[in-house]
C-alpha positions in Angstrom: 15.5 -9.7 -7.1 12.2 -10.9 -8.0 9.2 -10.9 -10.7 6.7 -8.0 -10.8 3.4 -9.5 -11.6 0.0 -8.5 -12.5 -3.3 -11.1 -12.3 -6.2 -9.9 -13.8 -5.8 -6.3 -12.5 -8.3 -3.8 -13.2 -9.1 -0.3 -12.2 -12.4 1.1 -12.7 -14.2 4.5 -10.8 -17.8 3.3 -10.6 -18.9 2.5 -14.1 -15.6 4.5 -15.6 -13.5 1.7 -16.0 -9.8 3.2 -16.3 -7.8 0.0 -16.8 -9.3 -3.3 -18.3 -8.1 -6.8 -16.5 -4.8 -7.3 -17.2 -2.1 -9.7 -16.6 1.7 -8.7 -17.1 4.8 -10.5 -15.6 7.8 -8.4 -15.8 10.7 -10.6 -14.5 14.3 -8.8 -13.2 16.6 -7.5 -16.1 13.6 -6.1 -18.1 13.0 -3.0 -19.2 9.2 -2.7 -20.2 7.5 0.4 -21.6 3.5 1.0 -21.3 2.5 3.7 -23.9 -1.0 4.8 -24.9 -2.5 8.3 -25.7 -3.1 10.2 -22.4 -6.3 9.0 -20.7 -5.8 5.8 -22.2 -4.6 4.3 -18.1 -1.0 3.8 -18.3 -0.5 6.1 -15.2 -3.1 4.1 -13.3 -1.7 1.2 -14.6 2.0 2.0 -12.4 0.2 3.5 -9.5 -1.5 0.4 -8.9 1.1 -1.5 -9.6 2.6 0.7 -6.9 0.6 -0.2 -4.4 -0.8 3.3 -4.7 -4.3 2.6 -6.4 -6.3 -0.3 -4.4 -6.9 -2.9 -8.0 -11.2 -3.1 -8.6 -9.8 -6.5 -9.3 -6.6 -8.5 -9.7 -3.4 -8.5 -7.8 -0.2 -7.2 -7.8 2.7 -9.3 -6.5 6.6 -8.9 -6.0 7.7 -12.8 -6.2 5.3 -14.5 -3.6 4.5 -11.4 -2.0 1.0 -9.5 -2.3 1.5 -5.9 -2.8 -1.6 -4.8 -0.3 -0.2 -0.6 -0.3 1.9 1.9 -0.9 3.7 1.6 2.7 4.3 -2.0 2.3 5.4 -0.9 -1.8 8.0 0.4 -0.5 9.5 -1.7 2.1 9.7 -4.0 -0.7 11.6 -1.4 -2.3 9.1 -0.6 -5.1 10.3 2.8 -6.1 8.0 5.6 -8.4 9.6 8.4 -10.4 6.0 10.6 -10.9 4.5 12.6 -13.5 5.2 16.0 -12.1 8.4 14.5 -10.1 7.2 15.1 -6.8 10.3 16.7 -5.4 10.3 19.2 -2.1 11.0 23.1 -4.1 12.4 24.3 -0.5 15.4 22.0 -0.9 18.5 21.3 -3.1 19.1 18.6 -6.0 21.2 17.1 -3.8 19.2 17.3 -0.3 16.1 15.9 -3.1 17.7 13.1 -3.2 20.2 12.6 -0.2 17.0 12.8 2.3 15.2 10.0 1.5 17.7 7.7 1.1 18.9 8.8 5.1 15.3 8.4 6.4 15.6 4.6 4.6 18.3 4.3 7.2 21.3 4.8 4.4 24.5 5.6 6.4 25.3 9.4 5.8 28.7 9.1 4.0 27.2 5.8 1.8 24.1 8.2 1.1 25.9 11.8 0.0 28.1 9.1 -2.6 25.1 7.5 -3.9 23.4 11.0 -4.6 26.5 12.4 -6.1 26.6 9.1 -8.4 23.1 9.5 -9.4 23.2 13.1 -10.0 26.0 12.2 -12.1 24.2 9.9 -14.0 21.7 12.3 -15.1 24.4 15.1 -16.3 23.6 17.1 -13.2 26.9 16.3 -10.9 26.9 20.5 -11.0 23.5 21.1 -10.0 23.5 19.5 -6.8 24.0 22.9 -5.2 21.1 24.5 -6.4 17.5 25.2 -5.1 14.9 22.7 -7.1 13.0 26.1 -8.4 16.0 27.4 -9.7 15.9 24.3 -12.4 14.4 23.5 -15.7 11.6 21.5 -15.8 13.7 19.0 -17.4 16.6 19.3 -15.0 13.8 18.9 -12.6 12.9 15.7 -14.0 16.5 14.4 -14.0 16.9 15.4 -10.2 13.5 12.8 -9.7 15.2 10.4 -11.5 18.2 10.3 -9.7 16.4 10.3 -6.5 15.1 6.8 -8.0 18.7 5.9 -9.2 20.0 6.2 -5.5 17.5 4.4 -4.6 18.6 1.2 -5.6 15.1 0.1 -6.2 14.0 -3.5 -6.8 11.5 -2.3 -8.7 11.7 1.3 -10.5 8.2 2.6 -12.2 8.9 5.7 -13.9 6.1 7.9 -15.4 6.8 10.0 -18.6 10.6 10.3 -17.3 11.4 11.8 -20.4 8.5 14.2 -21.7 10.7 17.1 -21.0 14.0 16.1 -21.8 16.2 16.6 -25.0 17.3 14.4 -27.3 21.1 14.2 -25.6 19.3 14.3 -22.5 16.4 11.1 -23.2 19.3 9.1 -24.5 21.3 9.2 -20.9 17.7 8.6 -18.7 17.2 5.9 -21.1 20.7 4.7 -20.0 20.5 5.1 -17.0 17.4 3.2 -16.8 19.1 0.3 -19.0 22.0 0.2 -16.0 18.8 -0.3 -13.3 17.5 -3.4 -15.4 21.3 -4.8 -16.2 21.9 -4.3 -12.0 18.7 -6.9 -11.9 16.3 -4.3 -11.1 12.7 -5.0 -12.7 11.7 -1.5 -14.7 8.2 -0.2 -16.4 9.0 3.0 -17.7 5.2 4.8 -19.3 5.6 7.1 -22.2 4.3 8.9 -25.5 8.0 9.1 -26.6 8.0 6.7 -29.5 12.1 6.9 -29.6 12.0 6.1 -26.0 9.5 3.0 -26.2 12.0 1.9 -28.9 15.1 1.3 -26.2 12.9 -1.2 -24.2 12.9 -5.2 -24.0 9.0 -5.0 -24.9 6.1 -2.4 -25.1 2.5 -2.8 -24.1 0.0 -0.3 -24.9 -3.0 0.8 -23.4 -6.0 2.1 -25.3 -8.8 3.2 -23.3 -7.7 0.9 -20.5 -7.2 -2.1 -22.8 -3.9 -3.4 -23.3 -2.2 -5.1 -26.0 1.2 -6.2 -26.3 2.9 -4.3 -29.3 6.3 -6.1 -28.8 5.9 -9.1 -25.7 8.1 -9.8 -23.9 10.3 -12.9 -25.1 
């Protein structure tokens, strides 16, 4: 596994400058949380780190490697969890998640156990069967996360992953995300759930694209 870092990255949209230069070194084992009011960049802030947003300035790198794009992201295995979860309706929990991980080449037997263990994780080992617009909006959001889970991501970058999620339900995604950074996984997890930011190694938060560290990392 290796260090997520950030060297003087900045976003900005002609003279709208969404994320201030920054510089953030998340090394594996961490669990990091970026909160902030919404608008305030913490979104733009994982996409870029992502490989999804091209920086204004700054660079992203995984160890010695330059994160250039999104394709190369995720070779590297640089996995997202989305706002808004960005799962396929037409399909199953199950096939949500088992798909992905065949088209990364995952054996079929090695992939249907690893989405059967994630969905587990996530308290939905009985929902595998059902049709993603047959679920909550927070058993949607579970499904997402356990497509990320299965995974087995280097790094996991999870937006709001708990915004609609009970308070039973935040404490095992919280978990769950604890077991990625204990398996050596780096993980940045942005939130407005104050009870969530609590669980993580540090917080920084992002105010109008400028970040502070609220609790660095040690």
């Amino acid at each position: 596994m290796s260090e997520l870092r950030a060297n003087g990255l900045s976003v900005s949209y002609g003279d709208l400058v969404a994320l201030h230069p920054l510089d953030l070194a998340v090394a594996p084992g961490r669990l990091v949380s970026v909160t902030g009011p919404s608008g305030a960049g913490k979104s733009t802030l994982l996409w870029a780190l992502a490989g999804a947003l091209t920086p204004t300035t700054g660079r992203v790198r995984l160890g010695e490697t330059p994160v250039a794009d999104r394709q190369q992201a995720a070779a590297l295995g640089i996995v997202v969890v989305p706002q808004g979860n960005g799962l396929a309706s037409s399909l199953t929990a199950a096939e949500n998640v088992v798909v992905p991980l065949l088209a990364l080449g995952v054996e079929a037997a090695a992939a249907h156990r690893r989405t059967a263990a994630a969905l587990a994780l996530v308290g939905l080992e009985e929902s595998g069967n059902h049709l993603i617009e047959e679920l909550s909006g927070g058993q949607q959001q579970r499904v997402a996360l356990a497509r990320a889970l299965a995974a087995r991501a280097v790094v996991l970058l999870a937006d709001e992953p708990t915004s609609d999620l009970d308070a039973a339900n935040r404490e095992r995604a919280m978990a769950a995300l604890r077991a990625e950074a204990d398996r050596g996984a780096v993980v940045v997890v942005a939130t407005h759930d104050a009870e969530a930011a609590a669980q993580t190694d540090a917080e920084l938060h992002l105010d109008e694209g400028v970040a502070t560290w609220r609790r660095p990392l040690a």
